[in-house]
N, C-alpha and C positions, 0 to 999 in steps of 0.2 A: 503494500500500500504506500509506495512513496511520492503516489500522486496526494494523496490527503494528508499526508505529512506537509508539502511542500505549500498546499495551498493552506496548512495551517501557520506556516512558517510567514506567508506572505499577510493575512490577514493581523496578524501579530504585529507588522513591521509597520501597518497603513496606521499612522496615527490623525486623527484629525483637529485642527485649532481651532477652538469654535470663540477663543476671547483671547485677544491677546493687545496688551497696553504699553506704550512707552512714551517719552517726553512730549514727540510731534505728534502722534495719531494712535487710536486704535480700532481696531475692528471685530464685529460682533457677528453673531445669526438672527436678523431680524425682520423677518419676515411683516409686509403692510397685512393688514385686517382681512385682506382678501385672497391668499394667496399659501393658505394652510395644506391646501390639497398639493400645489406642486412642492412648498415645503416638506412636507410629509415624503414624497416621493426624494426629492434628494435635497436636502438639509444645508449642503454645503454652497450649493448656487443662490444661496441668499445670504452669502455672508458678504458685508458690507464695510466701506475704510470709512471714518471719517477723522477730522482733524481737532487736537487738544482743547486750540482755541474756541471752537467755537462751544463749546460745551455752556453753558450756562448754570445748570442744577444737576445735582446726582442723587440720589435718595431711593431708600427699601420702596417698594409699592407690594406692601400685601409679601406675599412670597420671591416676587420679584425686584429686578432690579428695575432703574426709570432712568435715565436721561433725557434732560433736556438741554436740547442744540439750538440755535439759532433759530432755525428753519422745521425742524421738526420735534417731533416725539421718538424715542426710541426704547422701544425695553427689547433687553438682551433675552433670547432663547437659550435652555439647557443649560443654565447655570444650576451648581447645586447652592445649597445655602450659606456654606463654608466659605465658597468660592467668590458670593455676594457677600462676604463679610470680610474678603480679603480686599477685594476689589475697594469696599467703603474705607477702609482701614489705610488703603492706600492713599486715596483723596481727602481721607482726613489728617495727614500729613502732610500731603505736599498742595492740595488744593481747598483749600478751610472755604474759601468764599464759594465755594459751587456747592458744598454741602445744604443739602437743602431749602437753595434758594430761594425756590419756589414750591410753595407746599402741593403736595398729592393730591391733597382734596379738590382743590381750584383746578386742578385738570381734568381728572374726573369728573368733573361737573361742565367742563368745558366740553370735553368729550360725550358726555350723556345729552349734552344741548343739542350738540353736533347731530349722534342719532338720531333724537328723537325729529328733528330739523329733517333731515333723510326720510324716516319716516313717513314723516306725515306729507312731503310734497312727493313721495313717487308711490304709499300705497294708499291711499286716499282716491285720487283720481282713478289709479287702476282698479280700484273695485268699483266706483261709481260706475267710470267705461264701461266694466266688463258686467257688469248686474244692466246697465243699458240696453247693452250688445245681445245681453241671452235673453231677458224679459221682454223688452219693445222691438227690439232689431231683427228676434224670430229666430235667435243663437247664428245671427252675423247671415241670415237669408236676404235681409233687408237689407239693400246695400246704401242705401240714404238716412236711413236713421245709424247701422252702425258706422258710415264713415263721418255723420254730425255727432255719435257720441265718442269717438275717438281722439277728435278733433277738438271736442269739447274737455277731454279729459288730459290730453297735451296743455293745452289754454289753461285748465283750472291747476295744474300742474306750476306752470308759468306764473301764475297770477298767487297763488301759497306762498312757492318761493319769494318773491316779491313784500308781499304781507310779513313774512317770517326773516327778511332781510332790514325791515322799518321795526318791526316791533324787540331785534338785537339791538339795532341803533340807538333807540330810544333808553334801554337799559343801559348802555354802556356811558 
C-alpha cells in the first residue's frame, strides 16, 4: 500500500494559512454574507490581504472576531478562541487605539437596519407582484394585468427604497 502511505504523507505536508498578521498587512478567510456555498466548497479562495493602516476597530463579537476597516466590515472565519485571544493580545500591545473603537453593538444595529432595509424593499413588492400575478393575472395567463402588476411591483420596489432612504436621513 505505498500509494496510501504516500498520499498520507502529502496530505500531512498541505498546511493551510487561514490568519496571518505583521506590521504592513494581514490577511484573513472572509467570506461576504452571500457566498457560504462556494466558501464551503473551497475555503481558501476567499482569503483576502488587507492593509494595517487602514484598520480602524478590533474587538471579540460574540464568539468571533470583528474588524473594522475603512471601507468595510470584516470578521475573520475559522479562528478558534485561543487564536482570537492571541490575535486581541496582540493589538493590545502594539495597537491600544483600535481596540475597541467602535463598539459591536452600533454595528449590529447598523447591520440589522441594513436587512431589514433589504427586506422590506425586495420582498414586499414580490409578494404583492406575485399574489397579483396568480389571483387577478389568472397565475400570469393575463398578460396585461401580470405585466401592470410586475411593473407595479418594480415601481413600488423603487418608491420603498426611496421612503426608507428619507426616513435614515432624517435619523441620522
Amino acid at each position: 500500500m505505498p500509494i496510501i502511505s504516500l498520499f498520507k504523507d502529502l496530505k500531512h505536508k498541505e498546511i493551510d494559512i487561514i490568519f496571518s498578521l505583521n506590521s504592513n498587512n494581514f490577511s484573513c478567510l472572509c467570506p461576504e454574507n452571500n457566498e457560504y456555498k462556494g466558501y464551503a466548497l473551497n475555503p481558501m479562495g476567499y482569503k483576502k490581504y488587507f492593509k494595517m493602516e487602514d484598520i480602524v476597530s478590533v474587538q471579540r463579537d460574540r464568539n468571533n472576531l470583528l474588524f473594522v476597516l475603512k471601507q468595510e466590515i470584516i470578521r475573520p472565519r475559522e479562528l478558534k478562541l485561543d487564536e482570537i485571544e492571541i490575535i486581541l493580545n496582540y493589538f493590545r500591545q502594539n495597537h491600544t487605539e483600535t481596540i475597541a473603537a467602535i463598539e459591536a453593538q452600533g454595528i449590529r444595529k447598523e447591520e440589522d437596519r441594513l436587512y431589514r432595509a433589504k427586506l422590506i424593499v425586495i420582498v414586499i413588492p414580490c409578494i404583492l407582484g406575485g399574489g397579483v400575478t396568480y389571483f387577478l393575472g389568472d397565475n400570469g395567463r393575463n398578460i396585461w394585468i401580470t405585466s401592470i402588476s410586475l411593473l407595479g411591483a418594480i415601481g413600488l420596489g423603487f418608491i420603498l427604497s426611496k421612503i426608507i432612504n428619507l426616513l435614515y436621513r432624517r435619523k441620522s
